[in-house]
C-alpha positions in Angstrom: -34.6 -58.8 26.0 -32.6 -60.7 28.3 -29.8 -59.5 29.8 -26.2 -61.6 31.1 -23.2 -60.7 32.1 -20.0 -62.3 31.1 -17.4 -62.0 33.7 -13.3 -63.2 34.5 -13.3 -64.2 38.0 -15.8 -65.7 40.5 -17.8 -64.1 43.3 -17.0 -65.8 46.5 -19.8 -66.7 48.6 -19.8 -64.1 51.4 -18.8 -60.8 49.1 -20.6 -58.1 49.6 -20.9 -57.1 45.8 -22.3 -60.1 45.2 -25.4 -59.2 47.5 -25.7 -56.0 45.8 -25.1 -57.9 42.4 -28.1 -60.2 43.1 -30.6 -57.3 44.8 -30.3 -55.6 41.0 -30.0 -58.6 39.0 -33.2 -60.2 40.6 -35.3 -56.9 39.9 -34.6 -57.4 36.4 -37.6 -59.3 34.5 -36.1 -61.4 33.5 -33.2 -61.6 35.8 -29.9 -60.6 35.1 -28.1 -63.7 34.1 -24.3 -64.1 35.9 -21.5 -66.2 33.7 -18.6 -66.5 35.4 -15.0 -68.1 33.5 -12.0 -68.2 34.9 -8.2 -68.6 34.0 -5.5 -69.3 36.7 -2.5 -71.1 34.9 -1.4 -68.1 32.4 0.1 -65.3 33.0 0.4 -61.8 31.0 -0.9 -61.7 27.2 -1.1 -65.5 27.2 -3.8 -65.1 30.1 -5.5 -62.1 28.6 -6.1 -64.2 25.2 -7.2 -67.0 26.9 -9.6 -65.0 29.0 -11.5 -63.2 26.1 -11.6 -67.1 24.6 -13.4 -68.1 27.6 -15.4 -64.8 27.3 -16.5 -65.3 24.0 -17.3 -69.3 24.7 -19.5 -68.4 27.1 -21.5 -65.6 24.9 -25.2 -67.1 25.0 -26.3 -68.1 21.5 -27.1 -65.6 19.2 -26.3 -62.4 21.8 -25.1 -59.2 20.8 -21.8 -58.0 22.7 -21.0 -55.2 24.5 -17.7 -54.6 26.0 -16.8 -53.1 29.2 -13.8 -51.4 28.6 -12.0 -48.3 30.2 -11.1 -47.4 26.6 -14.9 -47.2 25.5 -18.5 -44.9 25.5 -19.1 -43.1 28.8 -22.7 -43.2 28.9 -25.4 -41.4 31.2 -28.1 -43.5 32.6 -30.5 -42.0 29.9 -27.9 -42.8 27.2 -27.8 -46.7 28.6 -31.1 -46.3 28.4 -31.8 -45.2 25.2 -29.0 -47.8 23.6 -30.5 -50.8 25.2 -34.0 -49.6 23.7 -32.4 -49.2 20.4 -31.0 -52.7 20.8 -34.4 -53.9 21.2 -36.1 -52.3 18.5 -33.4 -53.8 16.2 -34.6 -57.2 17.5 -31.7 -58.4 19.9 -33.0 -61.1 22.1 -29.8 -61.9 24.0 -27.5 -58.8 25.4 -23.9 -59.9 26.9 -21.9 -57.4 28.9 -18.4 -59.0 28.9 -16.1 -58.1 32.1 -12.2 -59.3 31.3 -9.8 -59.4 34.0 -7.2 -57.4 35.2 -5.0 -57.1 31.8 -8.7 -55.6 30.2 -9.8 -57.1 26.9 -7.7 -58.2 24.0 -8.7 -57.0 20.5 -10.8 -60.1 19.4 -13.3 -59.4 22.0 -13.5 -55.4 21.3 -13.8 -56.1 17.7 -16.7 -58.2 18.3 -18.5 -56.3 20.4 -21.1 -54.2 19.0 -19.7 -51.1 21.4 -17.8 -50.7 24.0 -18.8 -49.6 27.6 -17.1 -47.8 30.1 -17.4 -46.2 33.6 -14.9 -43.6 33.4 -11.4 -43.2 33.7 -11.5 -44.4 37.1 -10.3 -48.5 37.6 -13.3 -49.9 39.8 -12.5 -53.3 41.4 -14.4 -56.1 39.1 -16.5 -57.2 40.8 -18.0 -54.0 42.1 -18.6 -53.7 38.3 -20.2 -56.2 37.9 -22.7 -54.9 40.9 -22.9 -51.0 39.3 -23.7 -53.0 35.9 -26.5 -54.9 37.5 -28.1 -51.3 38.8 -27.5 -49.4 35.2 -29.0 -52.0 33.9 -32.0 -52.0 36.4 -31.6 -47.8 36.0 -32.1 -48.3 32.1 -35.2 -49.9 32.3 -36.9 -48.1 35.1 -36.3 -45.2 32.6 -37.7 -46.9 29.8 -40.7 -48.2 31.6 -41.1 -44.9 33.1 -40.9 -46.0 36.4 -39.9 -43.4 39.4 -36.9 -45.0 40.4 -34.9 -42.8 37.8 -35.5 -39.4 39.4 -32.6 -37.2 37.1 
């Protein structure tokens, strides 16, 4: 199944996140795909719809959605795990893990997204999510592959 995520916001070319981003997203077979939109003009809920439009434009063809939202599932690493394998048995190609900005996602987006994903009440800087993403991700598959890295 390939895997991308979907992201407000750029990384800039000497941010440390994105290192980690790319160490994770590179391990991935095949690798974690990074789409990056970004709106500068608006402001409040005129920016926040415009974001999830650019979101949702840049949804690879045919990819399910999942949401990462403070307001969604809190998932373990086996649970991740366990969701992404269920994803595949249902025959999902293309998985897109949607990032908004800093207003979070308006309703279009959750309602098309097949769940939403969170990491906990905490607020975690966005592009450090998109890095911790990258590694769940990685996480989820050493799990399903058996693989040692997953030592819980």
């Amino acid at each position: 199944m390939k895997l991308a995520i979907v992201a407000v916001g750029r990384f800039g070319a000497k941010d440390p996140e994105r290192l980690l981003f790319e160490t994770y997203a590179a391990r991935l077979k095949p690798p974690l795909e990074m789409i990056e939109v970004e709106e500068r003009r608006l402001t409040g809920a005129a920016r926040q719809k415009r974001e999830g439009e650019l979101l949702l434009g840049a949804v690879p063809a045919g990819a399910a959605i999942v949401a990462m939202d403070g307001r969604g599932e809190v998932l373990s690493s086996e649970a991740l795990a366990a969701r992404l394998d269920r994803f595949r048995d249902q025959g999902v190609g293309r998985l897109a893990f949607l990032i908004g900005g800093a207003d979070g996602h308006d309703e279009p987006v959750r309602s098309r997204a097949a769940f939403c994903y969170s990491f906990g009440a905490a607020t975690w800087p966005h592009l450090m999510v998109r890095a911790m993403l990258a590694e769940q991700l990685y996480r989820a598959g050493t799990i399903l592959d058996g693989h040692p890295y997953h030592r819980a």
